[in-house]
N, C-alpha and C positions, 0 to 999 in steps of 0.2 A: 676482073675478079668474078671467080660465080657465083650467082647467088642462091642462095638454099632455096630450094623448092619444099616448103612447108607451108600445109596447106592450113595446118591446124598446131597451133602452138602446142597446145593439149600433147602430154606424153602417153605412149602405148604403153598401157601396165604390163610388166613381164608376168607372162605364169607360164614356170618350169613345168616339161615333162617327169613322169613320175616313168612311163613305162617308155621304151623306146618305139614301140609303136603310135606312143599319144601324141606326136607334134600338130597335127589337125587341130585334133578336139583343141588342145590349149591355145592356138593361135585364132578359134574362136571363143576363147575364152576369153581373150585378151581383145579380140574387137569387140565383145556383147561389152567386159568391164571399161572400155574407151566410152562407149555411147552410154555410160552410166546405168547398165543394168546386170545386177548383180545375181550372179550364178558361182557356182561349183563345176568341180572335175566330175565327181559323183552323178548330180543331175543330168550333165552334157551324157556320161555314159550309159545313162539309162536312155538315152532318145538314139544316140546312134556310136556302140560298144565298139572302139576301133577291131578286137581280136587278132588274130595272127598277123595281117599283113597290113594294118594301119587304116583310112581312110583313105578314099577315090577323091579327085574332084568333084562326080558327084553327088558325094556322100556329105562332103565338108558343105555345099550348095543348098543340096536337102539340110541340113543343120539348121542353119544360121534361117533359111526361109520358114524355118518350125519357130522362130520368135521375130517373124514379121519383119525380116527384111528381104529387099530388092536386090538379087543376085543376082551376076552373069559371069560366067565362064570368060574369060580375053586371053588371046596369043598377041603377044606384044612384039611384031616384028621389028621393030626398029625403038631403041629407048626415046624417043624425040612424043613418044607416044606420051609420058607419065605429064607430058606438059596437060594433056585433056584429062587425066582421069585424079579422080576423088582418093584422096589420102585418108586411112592407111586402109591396105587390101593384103591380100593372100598371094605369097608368092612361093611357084612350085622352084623347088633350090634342090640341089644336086641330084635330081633324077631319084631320090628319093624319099623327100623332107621336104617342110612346107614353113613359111617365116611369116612374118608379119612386115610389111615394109612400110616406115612410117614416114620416110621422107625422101629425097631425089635430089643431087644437082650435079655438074658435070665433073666436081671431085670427092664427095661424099656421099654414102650413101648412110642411112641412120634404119636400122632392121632389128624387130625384137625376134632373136632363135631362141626356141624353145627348150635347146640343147644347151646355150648356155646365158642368156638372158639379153635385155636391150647393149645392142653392142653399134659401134660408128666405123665401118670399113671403107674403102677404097674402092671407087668404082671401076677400077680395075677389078679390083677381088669379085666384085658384085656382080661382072658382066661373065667372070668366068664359072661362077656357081649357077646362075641366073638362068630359068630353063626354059624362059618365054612364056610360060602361063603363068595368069593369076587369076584371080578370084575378086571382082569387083563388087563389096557389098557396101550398102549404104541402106538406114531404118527407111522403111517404107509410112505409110500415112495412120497404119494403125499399130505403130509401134511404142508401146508406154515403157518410160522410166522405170527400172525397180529398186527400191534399195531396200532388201533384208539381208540378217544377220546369215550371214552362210557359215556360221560357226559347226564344226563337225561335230558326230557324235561324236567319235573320239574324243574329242575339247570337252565337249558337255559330261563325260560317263566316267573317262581317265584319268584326267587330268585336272578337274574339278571335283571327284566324286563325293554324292552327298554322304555317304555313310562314315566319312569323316568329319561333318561337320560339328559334328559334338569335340572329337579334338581341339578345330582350329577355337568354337567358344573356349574352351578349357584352356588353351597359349593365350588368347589377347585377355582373360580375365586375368591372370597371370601374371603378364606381362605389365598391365596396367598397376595391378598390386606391388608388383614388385620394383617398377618404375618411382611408383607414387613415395615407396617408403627411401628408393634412393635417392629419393630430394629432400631426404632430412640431414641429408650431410652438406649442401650448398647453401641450405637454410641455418643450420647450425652454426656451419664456418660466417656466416651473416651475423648472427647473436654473437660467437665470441668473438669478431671482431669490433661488433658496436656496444659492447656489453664490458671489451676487456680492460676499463676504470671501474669495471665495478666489484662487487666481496667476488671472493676464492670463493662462493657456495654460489654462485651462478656459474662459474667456470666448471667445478665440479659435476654440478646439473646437468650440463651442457655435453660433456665428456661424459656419459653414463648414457644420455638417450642416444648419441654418436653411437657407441660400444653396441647397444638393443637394437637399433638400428640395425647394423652392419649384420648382425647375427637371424636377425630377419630376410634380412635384404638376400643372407650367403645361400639358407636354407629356401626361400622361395624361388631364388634361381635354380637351385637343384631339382625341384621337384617340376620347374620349367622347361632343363637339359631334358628330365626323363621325359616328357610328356613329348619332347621335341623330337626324339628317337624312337616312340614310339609311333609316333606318325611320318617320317622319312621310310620306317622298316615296313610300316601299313602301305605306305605307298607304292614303293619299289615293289611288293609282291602282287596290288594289285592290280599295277602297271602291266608286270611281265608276265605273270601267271595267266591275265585276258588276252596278251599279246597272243601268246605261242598257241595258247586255246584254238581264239579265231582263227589263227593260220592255218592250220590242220583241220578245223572247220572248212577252210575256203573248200571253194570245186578245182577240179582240177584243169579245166580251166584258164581260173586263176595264172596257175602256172606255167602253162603253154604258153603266151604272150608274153612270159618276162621270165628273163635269165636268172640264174642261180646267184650270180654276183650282185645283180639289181635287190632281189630278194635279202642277202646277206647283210648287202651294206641298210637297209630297212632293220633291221634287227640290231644292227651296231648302231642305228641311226638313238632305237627304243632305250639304249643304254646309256646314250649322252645326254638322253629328257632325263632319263633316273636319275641320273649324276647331278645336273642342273636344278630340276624341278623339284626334286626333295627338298634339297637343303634350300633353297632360294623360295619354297612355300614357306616356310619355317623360318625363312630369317626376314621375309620381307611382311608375315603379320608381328611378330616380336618386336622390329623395327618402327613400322608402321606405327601401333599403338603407344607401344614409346615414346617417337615423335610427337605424337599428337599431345600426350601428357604434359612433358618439356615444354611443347609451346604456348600450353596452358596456361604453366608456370609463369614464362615469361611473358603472357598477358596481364595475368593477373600483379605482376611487380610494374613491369614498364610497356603500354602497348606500343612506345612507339618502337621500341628496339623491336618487337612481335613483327609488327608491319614491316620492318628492314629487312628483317631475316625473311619473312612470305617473298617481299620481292625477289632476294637471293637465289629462293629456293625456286620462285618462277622464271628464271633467266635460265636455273639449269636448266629445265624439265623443257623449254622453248628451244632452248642449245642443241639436247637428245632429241627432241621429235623430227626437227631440218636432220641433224647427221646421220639419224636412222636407217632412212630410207637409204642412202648413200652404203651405210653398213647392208642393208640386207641385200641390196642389189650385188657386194664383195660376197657374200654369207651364201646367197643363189651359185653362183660362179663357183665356190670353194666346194659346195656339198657335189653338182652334178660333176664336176670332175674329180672328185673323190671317188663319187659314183662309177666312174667310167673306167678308172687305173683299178680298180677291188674287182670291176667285170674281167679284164684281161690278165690278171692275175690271174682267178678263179678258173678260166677258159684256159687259161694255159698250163695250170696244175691238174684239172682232170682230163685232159686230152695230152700229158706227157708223152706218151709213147709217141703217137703223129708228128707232136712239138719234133722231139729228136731224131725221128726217122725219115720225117719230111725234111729235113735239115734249114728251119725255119725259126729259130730259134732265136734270133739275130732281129726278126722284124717284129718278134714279141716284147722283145728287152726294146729295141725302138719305138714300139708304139705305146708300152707302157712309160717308158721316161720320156715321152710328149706329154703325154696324159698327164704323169705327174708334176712336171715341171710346169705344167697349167693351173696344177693344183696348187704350188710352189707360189705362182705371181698372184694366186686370186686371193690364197690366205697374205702372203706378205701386203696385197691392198687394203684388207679388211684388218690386219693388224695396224697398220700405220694408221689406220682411219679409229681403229676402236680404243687399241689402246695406245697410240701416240699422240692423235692429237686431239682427240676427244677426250681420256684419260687426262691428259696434260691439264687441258684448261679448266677440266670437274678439281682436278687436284689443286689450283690455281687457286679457282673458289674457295675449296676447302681449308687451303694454307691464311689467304689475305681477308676472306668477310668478316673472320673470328677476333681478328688483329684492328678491322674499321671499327668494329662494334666493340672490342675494348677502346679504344679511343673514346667512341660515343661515350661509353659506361663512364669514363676517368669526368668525361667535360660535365657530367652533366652530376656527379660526383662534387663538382668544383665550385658548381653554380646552386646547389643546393637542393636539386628537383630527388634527388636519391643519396642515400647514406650511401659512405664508401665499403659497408658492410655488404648492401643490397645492390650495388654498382660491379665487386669482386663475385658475389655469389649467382649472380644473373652471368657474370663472365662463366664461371662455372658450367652452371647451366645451359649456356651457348654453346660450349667446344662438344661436351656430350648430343646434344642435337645437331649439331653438325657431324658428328661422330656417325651417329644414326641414320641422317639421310645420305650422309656420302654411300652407308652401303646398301641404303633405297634406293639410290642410281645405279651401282653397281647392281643390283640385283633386278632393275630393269631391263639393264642391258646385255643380262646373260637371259632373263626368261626372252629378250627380243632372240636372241640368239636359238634359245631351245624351241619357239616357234616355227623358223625354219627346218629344225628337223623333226618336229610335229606334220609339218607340212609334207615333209619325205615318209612320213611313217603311217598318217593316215590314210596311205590308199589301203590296208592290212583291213583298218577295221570299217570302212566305206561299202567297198566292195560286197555284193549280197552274200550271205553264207549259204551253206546248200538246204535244200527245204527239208524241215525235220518235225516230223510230228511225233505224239505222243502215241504209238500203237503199241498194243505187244502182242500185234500178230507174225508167225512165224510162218517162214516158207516150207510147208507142207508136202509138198514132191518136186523133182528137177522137173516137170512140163514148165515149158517155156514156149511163148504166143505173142508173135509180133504184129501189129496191126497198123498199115499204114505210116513207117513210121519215117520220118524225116530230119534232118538235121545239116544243121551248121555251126560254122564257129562263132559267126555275129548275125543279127538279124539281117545286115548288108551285104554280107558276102554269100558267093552260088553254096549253093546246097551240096553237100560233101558225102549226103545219104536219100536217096530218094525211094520213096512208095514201096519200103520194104515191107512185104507180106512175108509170117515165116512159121510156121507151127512145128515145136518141138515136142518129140513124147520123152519122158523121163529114162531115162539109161542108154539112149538114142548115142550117137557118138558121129556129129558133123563138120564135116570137112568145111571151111569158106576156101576158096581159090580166086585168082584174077591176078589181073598185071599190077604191077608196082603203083601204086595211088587208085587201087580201083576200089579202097572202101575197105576193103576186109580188117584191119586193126580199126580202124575206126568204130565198126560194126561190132567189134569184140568188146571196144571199151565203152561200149552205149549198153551192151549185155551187161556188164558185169560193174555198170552203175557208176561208170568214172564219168561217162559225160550223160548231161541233161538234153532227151529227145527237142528238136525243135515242136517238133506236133508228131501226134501220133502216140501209139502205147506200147507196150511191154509188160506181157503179166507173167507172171511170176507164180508158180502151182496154183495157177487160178484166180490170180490176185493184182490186181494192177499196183504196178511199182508205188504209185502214190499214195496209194495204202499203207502202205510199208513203214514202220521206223526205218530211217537207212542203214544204222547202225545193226538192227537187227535184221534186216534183208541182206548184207554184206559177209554175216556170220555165217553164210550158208553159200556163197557165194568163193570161186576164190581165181585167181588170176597168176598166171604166168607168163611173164611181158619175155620177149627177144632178148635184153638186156636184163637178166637177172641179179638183183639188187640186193646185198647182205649188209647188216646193220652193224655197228661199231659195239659188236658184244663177242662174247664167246662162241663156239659153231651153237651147243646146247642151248644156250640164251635166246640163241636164233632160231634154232627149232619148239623152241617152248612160246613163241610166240604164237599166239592165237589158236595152242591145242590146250587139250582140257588133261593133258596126261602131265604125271609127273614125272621129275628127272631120270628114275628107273626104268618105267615104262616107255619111256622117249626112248632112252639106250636100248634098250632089249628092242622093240620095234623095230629100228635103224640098223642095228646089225644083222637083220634078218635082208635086210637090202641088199643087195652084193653089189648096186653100184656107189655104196656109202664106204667099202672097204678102205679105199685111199685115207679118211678120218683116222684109224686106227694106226697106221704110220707116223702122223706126224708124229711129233716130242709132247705135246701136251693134249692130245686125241681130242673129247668131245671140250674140252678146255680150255683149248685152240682160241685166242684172241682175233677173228676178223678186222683186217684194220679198214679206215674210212676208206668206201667206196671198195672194199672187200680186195685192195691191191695186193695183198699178200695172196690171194687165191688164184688159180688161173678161172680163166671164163668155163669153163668145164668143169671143175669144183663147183664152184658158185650155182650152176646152174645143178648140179647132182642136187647141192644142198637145197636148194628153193624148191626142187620137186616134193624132196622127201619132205620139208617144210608142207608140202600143200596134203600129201600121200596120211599125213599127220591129222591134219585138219579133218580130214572125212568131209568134204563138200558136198550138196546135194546139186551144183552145178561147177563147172571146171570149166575155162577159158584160154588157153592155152598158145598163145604167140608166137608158134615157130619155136617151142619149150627145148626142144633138143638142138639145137642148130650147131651148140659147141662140143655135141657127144660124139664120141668117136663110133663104132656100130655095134660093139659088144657091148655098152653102158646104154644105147639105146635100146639094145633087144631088153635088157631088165631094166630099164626105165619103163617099157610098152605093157610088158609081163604083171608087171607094180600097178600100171593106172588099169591094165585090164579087169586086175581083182577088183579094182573100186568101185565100185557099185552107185555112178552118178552121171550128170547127163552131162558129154562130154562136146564140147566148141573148139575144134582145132583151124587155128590161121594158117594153111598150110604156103610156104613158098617152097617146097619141093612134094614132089606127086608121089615120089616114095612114103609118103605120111598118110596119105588118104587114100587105099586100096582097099582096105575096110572098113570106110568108114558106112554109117549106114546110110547116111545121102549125102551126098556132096553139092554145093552153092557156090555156083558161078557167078562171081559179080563184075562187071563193069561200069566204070565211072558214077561210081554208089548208089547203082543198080544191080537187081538179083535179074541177072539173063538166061541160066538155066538151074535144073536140081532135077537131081536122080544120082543112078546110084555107076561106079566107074566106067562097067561095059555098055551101061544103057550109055552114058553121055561119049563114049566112043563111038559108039552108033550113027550119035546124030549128025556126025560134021560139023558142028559146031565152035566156039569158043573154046572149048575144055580141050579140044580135039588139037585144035589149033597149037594151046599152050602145051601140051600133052608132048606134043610130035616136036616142039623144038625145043625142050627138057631131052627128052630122047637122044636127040641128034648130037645134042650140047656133048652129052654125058659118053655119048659114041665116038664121038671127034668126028661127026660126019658133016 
């Protein structure tokens, strides 16, 4: 039989990917949290930011050696090797993903993936993922323990926030009061039954403070419901209202590294904390306080029955901390594969057309019902665990402790330590306390629950937002002045923009040209303020960008990407965005366009309901509409991405006609040389460098690069 090659009892803590580029980072996340020192996702990505294509070997190397351990790179040509090396380590898995491997023998292998958590496969499966390298790290001599609270802001600002805390006083005083007064019905039902030999005017008594009572107890609950709604509806808004904020806050960035679907299900993640976390703050202090009253009570009558019910209550709370962990490792599993079936959904509803025409349809519906049928076994495990047999045995408790501790109450009722009045109304008293922590368990193991996707949602508010200062200076003329300027996607990966020098005069109108990945959209979107320079500057009618409100540098700024984007509104809706005219002047404007004519056709003209993702339109619509959208604006700078590319040549000539009138300083990404014959200097770049600039004849002149790309557009176009 073989025997587990474990080197270290100790288990690899799982930490799920958020973005699908993060397997790295989390697999040293998961060996800093093994050697007991406590870090975040957030931290790690401030030292080394996976970005577009993930992390190197090394990258992940450099990491883990930034908190003082001893790394080596190994090719593991034969597995007979893992007999010598130190458990657990980094292993590079299907040529593009990286695990954590925490154990070895020659039928099991035990690996925490990032993708769907600590999992036990078959070293078959093992040797066929397995890519020969690994990452050998172990803490070196000046490596210290750490153990802080790595609680997110999120947790701290969200989902705590103090400008409720006057609420949650104003419930558990409440709560307490209103407690306090319904124990004069346990205590009553005590009196008349120790009382009922005695006059009809104790009975009477008796029955009157019950009735004041009851009419106390109905009205302080009411004004507890309100107080209780008004803090659920406090929450929920200032949950979602910070969410969608920061989102649109982020850079963009941001969203270059992670899919629209991943995104998505983060926002449906924000809505099942709403759902949980309201009501579950709200019933777990009204509960809480409660509890604690009750158990007062029944100190104050019987302690030892007190002490019974404490041990009770500590057998559950012992039962949920072991089954927990069990549950969130189910709870990991169910979210990332939720995750993954909402991406291929999402990827296959806006890429329809390709779906159907590629005739591929078939291995979408397949890879989604994998997906989901994964999702299928990790919820059916986390149900059987949460609520079959954890459920079961909480309810076990709750049926049988109440039914021992009457017992207690009758014997001790018999024996004369307590009247059968105070013996019935401490039972009382019991099933209502029980009542209340049963749904303090329950209400544990839904916020354990809503942690998880706490955990999915805070990379939203982690993540830096874009730098914004308090200015309210305005971009004063389209000169634009490029100084040195550099860039990338992570401080790891090659430079995507190098030692661009560039001086713009205002009404200038410049061509960028180059091969396919030589810079030029990048370059656009570093102008017109979507991505953050690595070093180097950009000023702005004189003014360096950092100067800038961005919000108010943006205003003056305006962008036309390749893929013209129209919003789920009306066509008018869509062009009143971010112009200062109103619905009249928008109309009269527009018609004065002749390639906005097609609008006046449809059946509902300016009217016209854009549906998501603008599918009711053709790409030649959309794009007429996004000009005129910009023609609107009056920009004192225009950036422009290949803006015609779906114009037929009559919509271009008065599309060219329209920006010539505009009076601002124009950035055209040219991929056809038809665009830039007038322009007033054209920018040569390769490999995100500027290799020439001048103006069309000059750069035909020189033999050069322009010359190059120039002559085989030509040829292309000739069929030569």
């Amino acid at each position: 039989m073989a025997k587990l090659k474990i080197f270290n009892k100790k288990r690899v803590p799982p930490s799920l990917q958020i973005a699908q580029t993060e397997c790295g980072l989390c697999c040293v996340k998961s060996i800093l949290n093994y050697y007991d020192f406590s870090v975040s996702l957030p931290e790690l990505r401030k030292i080394k930011e996976p970005g577009r294509d993930g992390l190197g070997l090394k990258q992940i190397k450099g990491l883990l050696e930034c908190y003082n351990f001893k790394v080596k790179n190994f090719k593991v040509k034969d597995n007979k090797a893992f007999d010598m090396l130190n458990f657990p380590l980094i292993a590079f898995w299907k040529g593009c993903h990286y695990v954590v491997l925490e154990s070895y023998n020659d039928k099991n292998v035990v690996i925490m993936d990032p993708s769907v958590g600590r999992i036990k496969i078959s070293t078959l499966e093992f040797n066929a993922n397995f890519d020969r390298y690994v990452i050998l790290c172990t803490p070196n001599d000046n490596f210290q323990k750490r153990n802080i609270s790595t609680v997110s802001k999120f947790k701290k600002t969200y989902i705590w926030p103090n400008n409720m805390i006057s609420i949650y006083v104003k419930l558990a005083l409440l709560s307490v009061i209103a407690i306090t007064i319904t124990l004069s019905i346990p205590i009553a039902t005590q009196k008349l039954i120790d009382f009922s030999l005695q006059t009809q005017k104790s009975l009477i008594f008796i029955v009157i403070i019950i009735i004041f009572s009851m009419i106390i107890a109905v009205f302080l609950s009411f004004l507890r419901n309100l107080y209780s709604i008004q803090m659920i509806l406090k929450f929920n808004w200032f949950l979602m209202n910070g969410a969608f904020k920061r989102l649109l806050y982020l850079p963009a960035k941001y969203f270059s590294v992670r899919s629209p679907g991943e995104i998505t299900y983060r926002i449906n993640a924000l809505t099942r904390i709403q759902d949980i976390i309201g009501p579950t703050l709200v019933r777990s202090i009204l509960d809480f306080f409660s509890s604690c009253t009750l158990l007062g009570y029944v100190f104050f009558i019987n302690p030892l029955i007190a002490i019974l019910i404490l041990i009770f209550l500590l057998l559950n709370f012992i039962f949920l901390a072991i089954m927990q962990k069990h549950i969130n490792f189910s709870k990991d599993r169910e979210l990332h594969e939720g995750s993954s079936a909402q991406s291929i959904q999402l990827d296959a509803l806006v890429s329809i057309n390709s779906v159907k025409i590629g005739g591929y349809m078939k291995r979408y519906i397949d890879d989604w019902a994998n997906r989901y049928q994964n999702l299928l076994k990790a919820m059916e495990k986390r149900m059987k665990l949460q609520d079959g047999l954890v459920g079961s045995i909480l309810n076990g408790f709750q049926t049988f402790a109440p039914l021992l501790i009457l017992s207690i109450n009758i014997y001790l009722s018999q024996v004369g330590y307590m009247t059968l009045g105070q013996a019935i109304a401490v039972q009382s008293v019991v099933s209502m306390l029980f009542t209340y922590t049963n749904s303090i368990f329950t209400t544990i193991s839904e916020a354990l629950t809503a942690t998880k996707y706490i955990e999915l949602s805070e990379d939203i508010f982690e993540y830096p937002e874009e730098n914004r200062i308090n200015s309210m200076i305005q971009m004063q003329s389209g000169d634009v002045e490029i100084k040195n300027l550099h860039f990338s996607y992570t401080p790891e990966s090659p430079l995507a923009i190098k030692s661009i020098n560039l001086s713009i005069k205002e009404g200038d109108t410049i061509a960028l040209v180059g091969m396919s990945g030589s810079g030029k959209t990048t370059l656009g979107k570093l102008i017109s303020t979507l991505f953050e320079p690595s070093s180097g500057s950009i000023l702005y009618g004189g003014v360096e960008k950092t100067k800038y409100n961005i919000d108010n540098l943006r205003s003056s700024i305006s962008y036309i990407p390749q893929e013209a984007y129209l919003h789920n509104r009306t066509i008018l809706e869509n062009l009143k965005l971010g112009c200062n005219y109103n619905e009249y002047e928008i109309i009269k404007r527009c018609q004065s366009m002749p390639f906005l004519n097609f609008i006046n056709s449809l059946p509902m003209g300016y009217s016209t309901v854009v549906s998501e993702m603008g599918a009711n339109l053709s790409g030649g619509q959309r794009q007429r509409i996004h000009i005129a959208k910009v023609l609107l604006q009056s920009p004192k700078l225009l950036v422009m991405d290949e803006a015609t590319s779906s114009l037929d040549n009559v919509s271009q000539s008065h599309v060219y006609d329209e920006l010539s009138r505009l009076k601002c300083t124009k950035i055209v990404i040219a991929h056809r040389f038809a665009t830039v014959f007038n322009a007033d200097k054209i920018v040569v770049m390769d490999h995100g460098e500027i290799v020439e600039v001048g103006a069309h004849n000059e750069l035909l002149n020189k033999n050069g690069l322009y010359r190059k790309l120039f002559n085989a557009e030509f040829k292309k176009e000739c069929g030569v």
